[in-house]
C-alpha positions as CSV (number, residue, x, y, z in Angstrom):
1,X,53.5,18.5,92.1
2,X,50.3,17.2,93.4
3,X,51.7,13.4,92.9
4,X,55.0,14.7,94.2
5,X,53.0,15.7,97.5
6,X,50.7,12.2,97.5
7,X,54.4,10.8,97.1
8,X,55.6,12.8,100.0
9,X,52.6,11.8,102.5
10,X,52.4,8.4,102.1
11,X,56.3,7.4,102.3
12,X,56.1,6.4,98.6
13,X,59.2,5.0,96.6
14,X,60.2,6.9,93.5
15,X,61.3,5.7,90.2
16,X,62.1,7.3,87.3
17,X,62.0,6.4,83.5
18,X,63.2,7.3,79.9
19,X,61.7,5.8,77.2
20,X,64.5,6.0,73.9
21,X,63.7,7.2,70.9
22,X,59.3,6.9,71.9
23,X,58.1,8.2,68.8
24,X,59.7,5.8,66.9
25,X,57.8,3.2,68.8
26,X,55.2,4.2,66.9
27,X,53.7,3.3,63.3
28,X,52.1,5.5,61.2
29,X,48.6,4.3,60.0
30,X,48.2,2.9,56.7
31,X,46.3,5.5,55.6
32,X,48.5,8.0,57.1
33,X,51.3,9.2,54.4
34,X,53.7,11.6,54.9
35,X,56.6,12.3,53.0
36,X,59.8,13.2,53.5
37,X,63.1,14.7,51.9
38,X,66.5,13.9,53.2
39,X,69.0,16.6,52.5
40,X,72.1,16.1,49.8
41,X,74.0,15.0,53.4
42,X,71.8,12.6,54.2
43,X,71.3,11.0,51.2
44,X,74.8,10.6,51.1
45,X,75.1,9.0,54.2
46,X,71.6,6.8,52.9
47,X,73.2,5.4,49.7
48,X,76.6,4.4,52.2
49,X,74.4,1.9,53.8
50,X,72.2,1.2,50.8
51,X,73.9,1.7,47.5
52,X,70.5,0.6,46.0
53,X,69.3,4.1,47.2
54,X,71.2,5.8,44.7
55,X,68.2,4.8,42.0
56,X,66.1,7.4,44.2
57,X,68.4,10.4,44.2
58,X,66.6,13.6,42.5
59,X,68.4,15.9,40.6
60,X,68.9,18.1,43.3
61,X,71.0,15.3,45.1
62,X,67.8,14.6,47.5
63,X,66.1,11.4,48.4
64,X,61.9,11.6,48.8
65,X,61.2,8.8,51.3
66,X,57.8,7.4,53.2
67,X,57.9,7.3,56.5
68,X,56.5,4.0,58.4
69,X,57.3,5.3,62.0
70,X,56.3,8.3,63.6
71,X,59.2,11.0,63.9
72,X,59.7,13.7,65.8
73,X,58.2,17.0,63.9
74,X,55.3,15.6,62.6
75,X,52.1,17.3,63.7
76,X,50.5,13.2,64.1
77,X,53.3,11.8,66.0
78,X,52.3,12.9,69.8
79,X,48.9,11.6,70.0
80,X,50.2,8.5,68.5
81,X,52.7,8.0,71.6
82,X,50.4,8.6,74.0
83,X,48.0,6.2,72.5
84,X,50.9,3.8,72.5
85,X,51.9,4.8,75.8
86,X,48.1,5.0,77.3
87,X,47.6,1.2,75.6
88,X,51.1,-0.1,77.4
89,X,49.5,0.8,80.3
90,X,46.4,-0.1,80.6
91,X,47.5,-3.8,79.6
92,X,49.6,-3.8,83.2
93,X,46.5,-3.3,84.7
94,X,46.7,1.0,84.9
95,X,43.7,3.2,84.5
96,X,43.8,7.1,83.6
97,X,42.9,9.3,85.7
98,X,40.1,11.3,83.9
99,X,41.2,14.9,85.3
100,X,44.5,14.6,84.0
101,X,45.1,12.1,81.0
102,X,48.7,11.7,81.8
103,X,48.2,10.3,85.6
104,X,47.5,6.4,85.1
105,X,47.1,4.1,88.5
106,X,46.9,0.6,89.3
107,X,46.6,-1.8,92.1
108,X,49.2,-4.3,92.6
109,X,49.1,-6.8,95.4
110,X,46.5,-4.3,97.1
111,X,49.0,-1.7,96.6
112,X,48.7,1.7,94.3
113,X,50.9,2.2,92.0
114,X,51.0,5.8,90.2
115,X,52.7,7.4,87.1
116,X,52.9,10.6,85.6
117,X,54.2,11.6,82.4
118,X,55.4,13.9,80.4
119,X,56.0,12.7,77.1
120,X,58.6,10.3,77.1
121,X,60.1,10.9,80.9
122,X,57.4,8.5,83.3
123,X,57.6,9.7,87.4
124,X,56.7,6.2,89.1
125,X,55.4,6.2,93.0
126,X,54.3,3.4,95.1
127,X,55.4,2.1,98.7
128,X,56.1,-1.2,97.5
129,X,58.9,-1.7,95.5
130,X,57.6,-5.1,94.1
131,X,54.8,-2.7,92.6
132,X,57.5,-0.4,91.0
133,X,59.4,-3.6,89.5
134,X,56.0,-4.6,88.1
135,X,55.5,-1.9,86.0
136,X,58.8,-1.7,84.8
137,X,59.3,-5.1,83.8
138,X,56.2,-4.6,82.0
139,X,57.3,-1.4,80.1
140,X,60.5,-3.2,79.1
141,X,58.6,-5.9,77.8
142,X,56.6,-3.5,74.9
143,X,59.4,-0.9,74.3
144,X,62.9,-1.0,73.2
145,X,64.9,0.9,75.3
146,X,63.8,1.6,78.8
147,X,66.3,3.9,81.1
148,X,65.5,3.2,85.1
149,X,66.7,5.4,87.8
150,X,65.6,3.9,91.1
151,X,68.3,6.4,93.3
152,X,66.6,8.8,96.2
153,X,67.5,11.4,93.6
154,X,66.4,11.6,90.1
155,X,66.4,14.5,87.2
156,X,63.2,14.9,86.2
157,X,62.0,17.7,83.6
158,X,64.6,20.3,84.6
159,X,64.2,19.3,88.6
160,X,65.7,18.1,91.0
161,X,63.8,15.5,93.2
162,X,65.7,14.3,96.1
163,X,64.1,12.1,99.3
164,X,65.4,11.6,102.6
165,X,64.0,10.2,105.9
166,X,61.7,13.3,106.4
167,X,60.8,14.8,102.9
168,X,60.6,15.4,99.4
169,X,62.8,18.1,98.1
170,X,62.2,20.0,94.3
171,X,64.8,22.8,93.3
172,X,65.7,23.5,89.6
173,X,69.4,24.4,90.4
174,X,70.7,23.0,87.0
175,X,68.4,25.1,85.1
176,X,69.1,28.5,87.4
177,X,72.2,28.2,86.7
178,X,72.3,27.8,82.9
179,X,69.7,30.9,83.6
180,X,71.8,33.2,84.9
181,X,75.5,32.3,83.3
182,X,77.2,35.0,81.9
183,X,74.5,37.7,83.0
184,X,75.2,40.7,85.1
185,X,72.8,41.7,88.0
186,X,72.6,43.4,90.6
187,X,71.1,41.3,93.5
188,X,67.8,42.3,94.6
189,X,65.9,40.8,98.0
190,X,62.2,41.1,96.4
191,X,61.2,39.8,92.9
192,X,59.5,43.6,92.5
193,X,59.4,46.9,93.8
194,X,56.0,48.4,94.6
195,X,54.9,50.0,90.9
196,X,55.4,46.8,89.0
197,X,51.5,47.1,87.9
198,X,52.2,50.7,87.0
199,X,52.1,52.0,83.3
200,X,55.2,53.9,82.2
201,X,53.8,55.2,78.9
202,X,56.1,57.4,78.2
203,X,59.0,55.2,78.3
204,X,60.8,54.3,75.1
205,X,59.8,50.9,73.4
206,X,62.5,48.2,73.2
207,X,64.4,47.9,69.8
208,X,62.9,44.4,67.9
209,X,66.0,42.4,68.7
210,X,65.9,43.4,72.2
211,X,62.2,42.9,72.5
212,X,62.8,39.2,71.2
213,X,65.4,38.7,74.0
214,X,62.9,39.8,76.6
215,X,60.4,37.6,75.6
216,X,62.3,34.9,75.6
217,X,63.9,35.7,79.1
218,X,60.1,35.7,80.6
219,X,59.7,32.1,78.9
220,X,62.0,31.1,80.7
221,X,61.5,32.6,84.5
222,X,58.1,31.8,83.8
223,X,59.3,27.6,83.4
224,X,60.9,27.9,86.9
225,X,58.0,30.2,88.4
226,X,55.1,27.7,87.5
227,X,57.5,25.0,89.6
228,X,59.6,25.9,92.4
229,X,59.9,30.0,92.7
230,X,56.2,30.5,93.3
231,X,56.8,34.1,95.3
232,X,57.9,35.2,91.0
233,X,55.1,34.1,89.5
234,X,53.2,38.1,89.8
235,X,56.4,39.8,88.3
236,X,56.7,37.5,85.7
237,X,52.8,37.4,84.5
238,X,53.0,41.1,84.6
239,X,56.4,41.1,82.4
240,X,54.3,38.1,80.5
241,X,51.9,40.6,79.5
242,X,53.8,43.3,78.3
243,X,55.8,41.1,76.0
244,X,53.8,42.4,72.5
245,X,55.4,46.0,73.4
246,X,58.3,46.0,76.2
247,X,59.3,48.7,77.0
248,X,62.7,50.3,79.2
249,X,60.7,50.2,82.2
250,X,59.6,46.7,81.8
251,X,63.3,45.8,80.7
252,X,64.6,47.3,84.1
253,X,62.3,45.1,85.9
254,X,63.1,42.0,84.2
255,X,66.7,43.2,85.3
256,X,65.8,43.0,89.2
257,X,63.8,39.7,88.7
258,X,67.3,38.1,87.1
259,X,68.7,40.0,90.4
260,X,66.6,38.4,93.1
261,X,66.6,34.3,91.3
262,X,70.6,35.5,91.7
263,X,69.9,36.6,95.5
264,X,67.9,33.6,96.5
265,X,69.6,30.7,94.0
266,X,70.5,28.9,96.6
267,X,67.4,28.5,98.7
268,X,64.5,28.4,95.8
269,X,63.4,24.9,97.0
270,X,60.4,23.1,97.6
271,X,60.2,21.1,100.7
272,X,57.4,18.6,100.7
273,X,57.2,17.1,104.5
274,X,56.5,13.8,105.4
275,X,53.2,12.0,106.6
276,X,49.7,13.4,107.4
277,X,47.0,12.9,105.0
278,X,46.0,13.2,101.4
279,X,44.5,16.7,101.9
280,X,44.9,20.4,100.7
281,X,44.5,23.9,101.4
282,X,43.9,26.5,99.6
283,X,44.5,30.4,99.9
284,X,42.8,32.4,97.8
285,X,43.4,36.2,97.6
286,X,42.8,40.2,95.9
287,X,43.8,43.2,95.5
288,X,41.6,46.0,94.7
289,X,42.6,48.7,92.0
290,X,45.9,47.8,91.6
291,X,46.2,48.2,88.0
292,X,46.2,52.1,86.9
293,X,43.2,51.3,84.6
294,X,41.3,50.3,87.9
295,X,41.1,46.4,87.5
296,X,42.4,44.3,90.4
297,X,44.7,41.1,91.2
298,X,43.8,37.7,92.0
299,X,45.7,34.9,93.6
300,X,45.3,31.8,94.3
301,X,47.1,29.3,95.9
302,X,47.0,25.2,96.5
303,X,49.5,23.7,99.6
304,X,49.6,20.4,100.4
305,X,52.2,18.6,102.6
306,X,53.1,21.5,103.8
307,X,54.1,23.1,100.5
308,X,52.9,24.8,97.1
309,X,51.7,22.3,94.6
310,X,49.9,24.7,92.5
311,X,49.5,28.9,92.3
312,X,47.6,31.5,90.1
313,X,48.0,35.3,89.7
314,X,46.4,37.3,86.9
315,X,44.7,40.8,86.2
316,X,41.0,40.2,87.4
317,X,38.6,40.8,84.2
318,X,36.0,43.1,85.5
319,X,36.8,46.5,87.4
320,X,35.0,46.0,90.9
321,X,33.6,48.8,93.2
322,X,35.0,47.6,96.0
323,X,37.9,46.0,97.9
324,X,35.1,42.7,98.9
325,X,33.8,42.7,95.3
326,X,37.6,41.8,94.4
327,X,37.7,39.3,97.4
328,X,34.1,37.5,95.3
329,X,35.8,37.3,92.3
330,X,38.6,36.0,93.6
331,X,36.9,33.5,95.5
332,X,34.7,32.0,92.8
333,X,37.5,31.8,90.2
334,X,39.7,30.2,93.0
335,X,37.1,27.8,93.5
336,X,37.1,26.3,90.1
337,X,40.7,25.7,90.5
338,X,39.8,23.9,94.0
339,X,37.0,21.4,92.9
340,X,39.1,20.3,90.2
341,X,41.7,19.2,92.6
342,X,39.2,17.6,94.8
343,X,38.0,15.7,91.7
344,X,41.1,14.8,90.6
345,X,42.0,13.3,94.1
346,X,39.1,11.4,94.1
347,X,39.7,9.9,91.1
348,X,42.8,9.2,92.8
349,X,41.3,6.8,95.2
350,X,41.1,9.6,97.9
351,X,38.0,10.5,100.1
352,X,39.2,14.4,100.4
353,X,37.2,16.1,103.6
354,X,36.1,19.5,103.0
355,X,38.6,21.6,101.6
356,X,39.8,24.5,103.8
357,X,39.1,28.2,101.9
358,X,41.3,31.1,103.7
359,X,40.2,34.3,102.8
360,X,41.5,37.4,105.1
361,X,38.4,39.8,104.2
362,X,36.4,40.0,107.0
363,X,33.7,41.7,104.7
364,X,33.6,38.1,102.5
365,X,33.3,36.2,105.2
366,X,30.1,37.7,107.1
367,X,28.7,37.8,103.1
368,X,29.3,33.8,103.3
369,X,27.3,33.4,106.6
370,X,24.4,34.7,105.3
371,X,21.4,32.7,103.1
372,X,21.6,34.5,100.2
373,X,22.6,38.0,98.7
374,X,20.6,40.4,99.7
375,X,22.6,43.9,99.5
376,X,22.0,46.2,96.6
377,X,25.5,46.7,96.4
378,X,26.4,43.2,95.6
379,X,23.6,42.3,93.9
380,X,25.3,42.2,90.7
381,X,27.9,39.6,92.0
382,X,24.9,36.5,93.0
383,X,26.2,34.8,91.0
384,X,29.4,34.2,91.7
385,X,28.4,34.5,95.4
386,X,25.8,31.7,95.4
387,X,28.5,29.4,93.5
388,X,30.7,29.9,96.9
389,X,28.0,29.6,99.1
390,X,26.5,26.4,97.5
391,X,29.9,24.8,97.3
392,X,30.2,25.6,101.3
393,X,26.5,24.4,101.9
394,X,27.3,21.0,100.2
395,X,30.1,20.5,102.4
396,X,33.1,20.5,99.3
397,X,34.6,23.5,101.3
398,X,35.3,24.6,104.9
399,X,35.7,28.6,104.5
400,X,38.1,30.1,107.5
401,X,39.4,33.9,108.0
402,X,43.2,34.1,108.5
403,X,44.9,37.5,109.1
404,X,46.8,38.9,106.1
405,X,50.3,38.6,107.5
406,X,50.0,34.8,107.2
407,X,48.3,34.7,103.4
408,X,50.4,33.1,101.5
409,X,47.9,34.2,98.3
410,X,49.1,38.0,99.5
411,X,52.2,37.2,97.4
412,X,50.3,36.6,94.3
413,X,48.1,40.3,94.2
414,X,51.1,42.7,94.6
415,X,54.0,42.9,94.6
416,X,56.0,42.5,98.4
417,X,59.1,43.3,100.4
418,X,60.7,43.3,103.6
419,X,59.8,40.5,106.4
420,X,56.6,39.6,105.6
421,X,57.8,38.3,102.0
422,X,60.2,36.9,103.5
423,X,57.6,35.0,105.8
424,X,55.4,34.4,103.3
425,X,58.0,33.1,100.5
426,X,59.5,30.5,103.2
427,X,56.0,29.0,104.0
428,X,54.9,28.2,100.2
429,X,58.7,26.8,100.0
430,X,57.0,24.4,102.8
431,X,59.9,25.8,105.3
């Protein structure tokens, strides 16, 4: 998402590639053995292109071969693509990006030049297009089959990324469609009602089968969540957790989760806007007590070009004694997430200004203004408060009070409803 919003601000051209059958571009070491046996089918089908095969058919009408290429299933064969990949790369001229190993860059004609992978599927940007060309040309010269897609709109791990003349659009339509086919719901305008973090002991568990299909039904959410429908992402880690032991309750709030994807299927949509500069904010939240064993609710979350690139929500760790002891912990786990970021766009090539923190607690923010720590009653949380303030002093962060009714992180502590989730919703979507 991040390189989706780089794409977005600079203008950048996007290509993207398939590399067939990768894992066969690979060769196993010679040290490496691994065998394998082909079924009574495929030997069959073995000893029709090679009748000389037939000399190696067991008794139980199998064939035990060596393999020489890496295939897929074998627990070797990933790392050896991405050290095929990796070396592909950096013989074009690309370097990796040492805060995420699958981000390689390169100059070309003064130019960058970025790619992201998963696996086998490469995400290209640059605003030249000769750039572009040059890796790909490149890439077809050390692999077989190379698929290129250089239209405005390309199908990229289950999304949808479409450009015009004023953004960069993600949705997962495709996928929330296969999602929802053949389910019945009831349509729902919030992703929760207000005791999702509630504990229904006495409700019945789930029979195995039907715990099986509820955990695979959060697997899923939880893929489109962690990419374009952000405002999910607290129902579905609660559901997450309860996965070891569902229960009716849980079931009947999986139920209105399916209902509201159904209510809002056709706007869940990123919109990553055009221009400005290689920047971020980033909103970092909590609620206090809002589990019924008294632990609170972090959120955090990471917007740049005008949109979500990255969110967190999870059960904080530690039961705090106050509402602003949430806020600290919330702040200093946040944080980690935002220096990495600022690392990883330097590494990018970026000179990132001091990152703007928004907290809403007005308690936090007179704790941040003053040298050090000094009440009894937050004593116990120096640490974590001199990590804030050090970051602050050092000028890596800018930390700025915003009201609650425009925190986005609110989404990502409790569950919402009405007009200001609707508010809040639209301005991660970047709207």
């Amino acid at each position: 998402m991040v390189i989706l919003a780089i794409a977005a601000i600079e203008r950048r051209k996007m290509v993207t590639v398939d590399i067939t059958g990768a894992y066969l571009e690979c060769e196993l070491p010679d040290g490496d053995v691994v065998i394998m046996e082909l079924d009574p089918l495929v030997t069959k089908l073995l000893q029709e292109l090679d009748p000389d095969a037939k000399q190696y058919e067991t008794v139980k009408g199998t064939t035990l071969v060596r393999l020489q290429r890496a295939l897929y299933g074998c627990v070797q064969s990933a790392r050896l693509w991405y050290e095929r990949l990796r070396g592909a790369l950096e013989s074009i001229g690309f370097v990796v990006n040492p805060y995420d190993q699958c981000v390689f860059n390169a100059m070309v004609d003064g130019v960058q030049v970025t790619v992201a992978f998963h696996v086998d599927d490469l995400l290209i940007t640059s605003v030249s297009d000769a750039a572009l060309e040059h890796v790909i040309v490149g890439l077809r010269k050390e692999f077989v089959a190379v698929t290129v897609n250089r239209d405005p709109n390309h199908s990229y791990l289950g999304m949808n990324l479409m450009t015009n003349d004023e953004e960069v659009t993600v949705d997962m339509s495709g996928y929330l469609k296969k999602l929802l086919a053949d389910r019945k719901v009831r349509r729902a305008h919030s992703p929760a009602s207000g005791n999702l973090c509630r504990d229904f002991e006495d409700s019945p568990l789930l029979s195995e089968q039907d715990k099986a299909d509820f955990h695979s039904d959060v697997a899923k959410i939880l893929f489109l969540a962690k990419r374009v429908g952000t405002e999910c992402i607290t129902a579905t880690s609660v559901l997450a957790s309860k996965v070891q032991a569902p229960t009716e309750v849980n079931l009947q709030r999986l139920d209105r989760l399916f209902g509201y994807l159904d209510f809002c299927k056709d706007d869940l949509k990123l919109h990553f806007k055009w221009g400005g500069k290689v920047e971020f904010d980033a909103y970092i939240d909590a609620s206090w007590v809002t589990h019924d064993d008294g632990h609170g609710r972090t959120g955090i979350v990471l917007m740049m070009a005008g949109c979500v690139v990255a969110a967190w929500t999870y059960k904080q760790k530690m039961v705090t004694l106050s509402s602003t002891e949430s806020e600290v912990v919330a702040l200093s786990d946040g944080l980690t997430q935002v220096m990495w970021l600022r690392a990883m766009l330097a590494a990018q090539g970026y000179d990132v200004p001091p990152t703007t923190v928004y907290q809403d607690n007005s308690a936090v923010m007179e704790l941040m203004k003053r040298p050090r720590g000094t009440h009894q009653r937050t004593k116990h949380l120096d640490v974590r408060y001199f990590y804030a303030r050090g970051l602050e002093l050092e000028g890596d962060i800018r930390m700025e009070w915003l009201s609650t009714k425009h925190m986005v992180a609110d989404l990502l502590t409790k569950p919402l409803q009405g007009a200001l989730f609707k508010t809040l919703t639209n301005r991660l979507r970047g709207i």
